[in-house]
C-alpha positions in Angstrom: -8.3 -7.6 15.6 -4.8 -7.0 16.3 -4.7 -6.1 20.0 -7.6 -5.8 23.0 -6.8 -1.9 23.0 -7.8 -1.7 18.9 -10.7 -4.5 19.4 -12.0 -2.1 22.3 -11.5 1.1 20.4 -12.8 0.5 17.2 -15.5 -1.2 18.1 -16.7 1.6 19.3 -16.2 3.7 16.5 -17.2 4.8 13.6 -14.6 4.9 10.7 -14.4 6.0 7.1 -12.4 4.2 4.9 -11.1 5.2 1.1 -9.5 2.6 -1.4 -12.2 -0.3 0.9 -12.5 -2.1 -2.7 -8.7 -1.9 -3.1 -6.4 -5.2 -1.9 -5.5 -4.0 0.9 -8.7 -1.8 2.2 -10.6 -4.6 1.7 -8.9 -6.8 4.3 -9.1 -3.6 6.4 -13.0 -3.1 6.3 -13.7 -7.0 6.8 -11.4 -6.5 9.8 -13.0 -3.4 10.9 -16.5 -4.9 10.6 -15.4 -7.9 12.6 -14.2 -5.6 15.7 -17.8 -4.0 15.5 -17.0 -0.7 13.8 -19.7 1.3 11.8 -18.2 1.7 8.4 -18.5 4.3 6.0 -16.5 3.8 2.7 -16.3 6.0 -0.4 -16.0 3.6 -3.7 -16.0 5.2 -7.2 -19.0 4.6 -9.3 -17.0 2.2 -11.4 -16.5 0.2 -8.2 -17.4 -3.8 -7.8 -18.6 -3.9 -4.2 -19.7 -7.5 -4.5 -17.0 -9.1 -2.6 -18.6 -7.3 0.6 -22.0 -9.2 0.1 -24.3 -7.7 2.4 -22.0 -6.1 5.0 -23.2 -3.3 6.7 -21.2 -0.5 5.2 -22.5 2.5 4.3 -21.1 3.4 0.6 -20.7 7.1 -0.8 -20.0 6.2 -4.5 -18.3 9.2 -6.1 -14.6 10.6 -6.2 -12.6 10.5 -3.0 -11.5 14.3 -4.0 -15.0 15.1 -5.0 -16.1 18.0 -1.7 -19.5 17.2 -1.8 -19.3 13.2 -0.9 -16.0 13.7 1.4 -18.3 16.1 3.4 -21.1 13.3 3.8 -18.9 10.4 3.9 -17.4 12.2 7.0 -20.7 12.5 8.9 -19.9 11.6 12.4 -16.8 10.1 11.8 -14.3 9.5 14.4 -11.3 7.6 12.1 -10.3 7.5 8.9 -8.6 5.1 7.1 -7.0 7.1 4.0 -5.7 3.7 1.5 -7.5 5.5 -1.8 -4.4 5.4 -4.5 -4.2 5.6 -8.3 -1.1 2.9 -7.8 -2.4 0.2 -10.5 -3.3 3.0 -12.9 -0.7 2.6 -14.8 -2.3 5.6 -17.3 -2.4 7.4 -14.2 -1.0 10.9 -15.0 -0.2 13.9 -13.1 -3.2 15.5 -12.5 -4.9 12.1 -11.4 -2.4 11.1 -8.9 -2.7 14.7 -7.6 -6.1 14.2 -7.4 -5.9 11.4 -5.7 -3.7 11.7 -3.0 -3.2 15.6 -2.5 -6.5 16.7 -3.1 -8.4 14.2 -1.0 -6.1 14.1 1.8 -6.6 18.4 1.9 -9.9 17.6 1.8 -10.4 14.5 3.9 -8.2 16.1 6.7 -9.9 19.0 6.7 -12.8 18.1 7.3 -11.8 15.7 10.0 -10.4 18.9 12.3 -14.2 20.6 11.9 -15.8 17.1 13.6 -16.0 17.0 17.3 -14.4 14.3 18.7 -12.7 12.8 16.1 -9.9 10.8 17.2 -7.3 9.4 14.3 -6.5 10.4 10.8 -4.6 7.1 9.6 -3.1 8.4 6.3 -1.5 5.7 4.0 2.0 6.7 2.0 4.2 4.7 0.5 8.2 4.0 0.8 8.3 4.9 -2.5 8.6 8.1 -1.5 12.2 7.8 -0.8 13.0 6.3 -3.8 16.4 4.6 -4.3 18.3 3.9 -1.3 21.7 4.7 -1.6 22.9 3.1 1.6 20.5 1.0 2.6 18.3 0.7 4.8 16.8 3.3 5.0 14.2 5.2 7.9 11.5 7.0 8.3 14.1 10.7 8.4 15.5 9.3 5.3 15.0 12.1 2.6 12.7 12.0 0.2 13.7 11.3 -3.7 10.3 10.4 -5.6 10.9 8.7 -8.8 7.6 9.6 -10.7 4.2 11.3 -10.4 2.7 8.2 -8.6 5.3 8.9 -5.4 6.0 12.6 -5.9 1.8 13.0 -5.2 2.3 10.5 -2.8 5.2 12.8 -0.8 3.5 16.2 -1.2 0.4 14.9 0.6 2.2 13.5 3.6 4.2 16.7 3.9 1.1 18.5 3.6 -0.5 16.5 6.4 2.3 16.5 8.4 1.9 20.8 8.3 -1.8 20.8 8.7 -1.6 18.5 11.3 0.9 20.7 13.1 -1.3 24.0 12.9 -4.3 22.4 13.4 -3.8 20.0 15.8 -5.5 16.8 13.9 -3.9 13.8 15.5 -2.9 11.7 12.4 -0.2 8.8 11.9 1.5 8.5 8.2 2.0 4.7 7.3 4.4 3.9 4.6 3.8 0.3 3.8 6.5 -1.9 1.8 6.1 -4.0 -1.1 2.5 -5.4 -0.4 1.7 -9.1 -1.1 -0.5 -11.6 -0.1 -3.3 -13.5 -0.9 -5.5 -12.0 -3.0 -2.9 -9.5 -4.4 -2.5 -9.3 -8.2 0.5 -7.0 -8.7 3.2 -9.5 -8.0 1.6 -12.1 -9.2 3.5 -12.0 -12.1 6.0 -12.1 -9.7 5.2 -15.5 -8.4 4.0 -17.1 -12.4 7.4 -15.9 -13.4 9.0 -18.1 -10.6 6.9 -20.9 -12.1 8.9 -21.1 -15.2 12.0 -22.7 -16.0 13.6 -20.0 -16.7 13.2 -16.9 -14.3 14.7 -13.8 -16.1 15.8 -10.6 -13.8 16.7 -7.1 -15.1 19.8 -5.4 -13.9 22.1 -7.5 -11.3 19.2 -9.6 -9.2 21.1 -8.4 -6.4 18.8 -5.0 -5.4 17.4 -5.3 -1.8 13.5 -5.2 -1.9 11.2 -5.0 0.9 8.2 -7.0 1.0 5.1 -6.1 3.9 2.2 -9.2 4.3 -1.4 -7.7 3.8 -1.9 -9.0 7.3 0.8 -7.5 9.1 0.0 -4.3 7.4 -3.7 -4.2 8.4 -3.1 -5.5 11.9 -0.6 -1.8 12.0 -3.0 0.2 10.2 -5.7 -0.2 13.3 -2.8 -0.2 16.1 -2.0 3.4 14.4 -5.5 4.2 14.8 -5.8 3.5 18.7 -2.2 4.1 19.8 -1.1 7.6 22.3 2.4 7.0 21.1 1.6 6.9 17.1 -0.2 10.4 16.7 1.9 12.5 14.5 4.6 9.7 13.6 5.4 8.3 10.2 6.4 4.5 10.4 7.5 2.0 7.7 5.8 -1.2 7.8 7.5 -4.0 6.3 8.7 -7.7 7.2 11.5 -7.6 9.9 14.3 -8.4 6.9 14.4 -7.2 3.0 14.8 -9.8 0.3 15.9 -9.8 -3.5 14.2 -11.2 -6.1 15.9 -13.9 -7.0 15.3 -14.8 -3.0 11.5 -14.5 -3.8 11.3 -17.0 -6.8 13.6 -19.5 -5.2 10.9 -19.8 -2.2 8.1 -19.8 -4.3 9.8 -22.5 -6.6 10.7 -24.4 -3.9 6.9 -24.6 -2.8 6.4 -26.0 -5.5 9.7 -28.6 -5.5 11.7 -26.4 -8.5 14.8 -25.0 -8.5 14.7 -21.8 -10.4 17.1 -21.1 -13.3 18.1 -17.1 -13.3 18.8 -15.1 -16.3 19.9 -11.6 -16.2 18.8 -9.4 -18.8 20.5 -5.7 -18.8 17.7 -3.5 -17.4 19.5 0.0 -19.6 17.4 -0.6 -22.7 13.8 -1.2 -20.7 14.1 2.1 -19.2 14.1 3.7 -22.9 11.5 1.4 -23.9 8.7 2.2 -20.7 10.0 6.3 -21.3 9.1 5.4 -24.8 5.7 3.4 -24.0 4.6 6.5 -21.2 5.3 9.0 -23.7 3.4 7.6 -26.3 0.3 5.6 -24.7 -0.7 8.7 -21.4 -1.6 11.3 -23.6 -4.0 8.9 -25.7 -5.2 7.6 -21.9 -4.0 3.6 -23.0 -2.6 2.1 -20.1 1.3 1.3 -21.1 2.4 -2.5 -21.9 5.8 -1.0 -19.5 6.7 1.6 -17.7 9.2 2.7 -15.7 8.0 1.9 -12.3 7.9 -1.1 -13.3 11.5 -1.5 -14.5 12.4 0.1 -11.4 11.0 -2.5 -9.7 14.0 -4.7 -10.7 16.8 -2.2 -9.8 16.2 0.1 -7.2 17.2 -0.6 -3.6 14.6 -0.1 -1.3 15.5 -2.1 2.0 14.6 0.0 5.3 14.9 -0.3 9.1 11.7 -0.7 11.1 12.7 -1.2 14.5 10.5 2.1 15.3 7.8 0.3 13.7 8.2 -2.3 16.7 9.5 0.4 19.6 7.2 3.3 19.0 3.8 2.0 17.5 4.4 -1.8 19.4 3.8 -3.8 16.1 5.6 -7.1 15.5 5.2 -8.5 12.1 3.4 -12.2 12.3 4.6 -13.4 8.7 8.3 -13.6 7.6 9.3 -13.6 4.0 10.0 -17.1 3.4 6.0 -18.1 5.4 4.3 -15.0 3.8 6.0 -15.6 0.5 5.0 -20.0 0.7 1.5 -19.4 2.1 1.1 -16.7 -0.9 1.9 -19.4 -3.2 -0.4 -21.9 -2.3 -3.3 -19.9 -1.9 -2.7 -18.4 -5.8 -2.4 -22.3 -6.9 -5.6 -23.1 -5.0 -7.3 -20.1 -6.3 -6.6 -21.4 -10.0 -4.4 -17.6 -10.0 -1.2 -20.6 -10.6 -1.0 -23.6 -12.6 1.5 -25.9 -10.7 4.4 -26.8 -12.8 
């Protein structure tokens, strides 16, 4: 637990979390569980719950914007960890991503103003919701430019929140996370294989910022959000203390390895027609598509940000700087078996 105030809080409490089978919700509950915490989680049907063994966590299975099991997964709850997101659901349209965020955070919020004495609605956004940074870095009253249904969803449901919360008084805090990695993590795994070979291709210039948050770090900020006076209705963006590029990312994880990596840059115009192409044709037949333009984005949009209110407002000091989070990452995949060792 990240601080004696959280430890002393949560321990106490008793705390619903969405997205618990998810990367990062997973570190969350185990961390939750350690401080004491009763846990109630909500995991789809579909779910694997078997990396929680025999925890004592009291599962809803069901949709998180289903009423029926958001109104008895909230049963005397005084938190709530909202991490549920459609992010890796790359068939994800629309309607699901509404579903998803907007509808289950109306729902989840909601319902959390009717309980007596609840305390903190922890809601889980993304950066993404500002989209390209045109001067970077950006901050938390940077506007909002969503580049696709994934962070448009995300952005209505925090704006809703941040409304609701304001007429009804629910004391929430809004936590856009950076670029999540870590061990365990899958999505930039790629990422870190690609590093691996001898030759590292980029699209675009190589030179876009990117801004990368440790799974730790995030957690340990998710449950000083929960417990903090000076978080309730403040958004914060949690990310290392410094943005990085990728080229920066696969020379540290090639050097952990003793490699140098070679770079090629590979003009990123003609990928963005081809995942347009790939969307258009693979979401309406529900196939999840081999690229798409988040993805391509990935190598081309600057998204570097300031979090000094991150450490002033909410009293959170990252433990894991790129180039540690980044090496530990790496050795954990290769002992895992996730990386073969050039």
């Amino acid at each position: 637990m990240t601080t004696p105030d959280a430890a002393d809080t949560l321990g106490k409490a008793t705390v619903l979390v969405t997205g618990a089978t998810g990367f990062t919700g997973s570190l969350l509950t185990k961390k939750l569980l350690a401080a004491g915490s009763v846990v109630h989680a909500i995991a789809r049907p579909s779910s694997d719950l078997s990396a929680f063994g025999d925890a004592r966590i009291r599962w809803f299975r069901g949709n998180v914007f289903d009423p029926t099991v958001v109104a008895a997964a909230m049963e005397g709850v005084t938190h709530v960890f909202h991490l549920a997101a459609a992010y890796r659901e790359a068939k994800a349209g629309p309607e699901v991503n509404h579903n998803v965020h907007v509808a289950s955070t109306t729902l989840l919020a909601n319902e959390a103003a009717e309980t007596t004495g609840f305390c903190r609605f922890v809601h889980v956004s993304t950066v993404g919701v500002h989209g390209h940074i045109e001067r970077p870095p950006a901050n938390e009253e940077s506007p909002f430019h969503p580049g696709d249904s994934y962070q448009e969803s995300k952005a209505e449901a925090e704006t809703w929140l941040r409304g609701f919360g304001a007429r009804s008084g629910l004391p929430f805090t809004v936590i856009r996370p950076a670029a999540i990695y870590g061990p365990g993590d899958r999505r930039l795994l790629k990422v870190f294989r690609m590093a691996t070979w001898p030759v590292f291709p980029i699209l675009g210039s190589g030179r876009s910022l990117y801004h990368l948050v440790h799974v730790d770090d995030l957690t340990d900020a998710l449950l000083l959000a929960a417990v903090r006076p000076s978080a309730i209705g403040q958004a914060f963006i949690c990310g290392a203390d410094e943005p990085t590029t990728l080229e920066r990312i696969a020379t540290i994880v090639a050097g952990e390895f003793g490699r140098k990596p070679r770079i090629v840059r590979v003009p990123a115009g003609p990928f963005f027609l081809i995942a347009d192409a790939c969307e258009a044709i693979c979401r309406p037949l529900g196939i999840a598509p081999p690229i798409y333009r988040r993805r391509v984005a990935f190598y081309t949009k600057d998204r570097a940000f300031d979090v000094r209110k991150m450490r002033e407002v909410l009293g959170y000091v990252p433990k894991h700087s790129n180039e540690r989070g980044l090496a530990d990452t790496a050795r954990w995949y290769a002992e895992a078996g996730w990386l073969k060792r050039p």
